[in-house]
N, C-alpha and C positions, 0 to 999 in steps of 0.2 A: 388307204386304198379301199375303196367299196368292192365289197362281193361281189362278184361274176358267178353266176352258177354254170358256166363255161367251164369253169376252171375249178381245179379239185379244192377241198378242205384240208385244214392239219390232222392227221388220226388224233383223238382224245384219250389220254391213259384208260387203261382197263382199272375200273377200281369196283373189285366185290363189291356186294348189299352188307354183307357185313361186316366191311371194315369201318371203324367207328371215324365220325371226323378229326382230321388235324388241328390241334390250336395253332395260334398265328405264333411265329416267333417273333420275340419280342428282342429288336436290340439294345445296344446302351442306352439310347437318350427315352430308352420306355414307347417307342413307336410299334405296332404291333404290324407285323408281313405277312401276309398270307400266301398261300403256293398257286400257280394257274395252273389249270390242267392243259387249255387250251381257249386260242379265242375261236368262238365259234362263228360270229356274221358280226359285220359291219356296216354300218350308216354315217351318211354325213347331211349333216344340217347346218346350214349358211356356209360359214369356212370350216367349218370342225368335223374332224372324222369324231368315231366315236365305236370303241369296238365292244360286242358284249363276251364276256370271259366268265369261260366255266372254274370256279376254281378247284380245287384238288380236294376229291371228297366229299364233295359237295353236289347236290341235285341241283337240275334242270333249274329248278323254282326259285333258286338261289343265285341265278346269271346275276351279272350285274353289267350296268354300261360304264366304260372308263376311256377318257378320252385319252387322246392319242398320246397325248406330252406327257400324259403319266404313266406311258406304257414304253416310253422310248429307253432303247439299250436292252428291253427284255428280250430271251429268247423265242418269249412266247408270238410277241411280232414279228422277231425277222424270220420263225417260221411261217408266219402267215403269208407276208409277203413270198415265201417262196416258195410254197403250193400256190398261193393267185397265178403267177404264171403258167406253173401246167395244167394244159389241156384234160379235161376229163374222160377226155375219148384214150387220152394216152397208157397203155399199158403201166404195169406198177412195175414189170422187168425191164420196160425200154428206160424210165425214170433211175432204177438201181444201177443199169450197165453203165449210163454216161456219167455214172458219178465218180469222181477220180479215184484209183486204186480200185476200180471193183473187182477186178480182174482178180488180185490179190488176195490168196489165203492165210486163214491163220494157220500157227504152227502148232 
């Protein structure tokens, strides 16, 4: 899904100046994973999206582009896709109310 600047972004974690960067975890077969913070813009070129991802702890300078197929099942796209739907004009209390249980306190 290409950016619409119609339609809002995911917020990006808050991460202090001086917290120092994450190493990647590394699982069993020795493949190293890094964390996304958030994807920030997307492009598509011929058939392939292509989204650029901040990863966690990491600067601006550090984006990287990552296609779409190696981004599927993450969090960090099905949030994307679901701030592209809302409206930028839309309030952030109209977006909290309609979300199921908002209503709902903790105890």
């Amino acid at each position: 899904m290409i950016y619409d600047p119609t339609y809002k972004r995911p917020p990006l974690a808050y991460c202090s100046a001086n917290i120092s960067r994450l190493p990647p975890e590394v699982d069993a077969q020795g493949d190293a994973r890094w964390y996304i913070n958030n994807i920030v813009d997307c492009i598509q070129l011929d058939d392939d999206y292509f989204y650029r991802v901040r990863w966690l702890t990491c600067s601006e300078a550090e984006d990287t582009w990552e296609k779409e197929e190696d981004l599927q099942g993450s969090a960090a796209l099905r949030k994307w896709r679901y701030y592209q739907q809302i409206p930028r004009t839309l309030p952030i209390t109209t977006i909290v109310d309609s979300r199921p249980y908002s209503n709902c306190r903790a105890f």
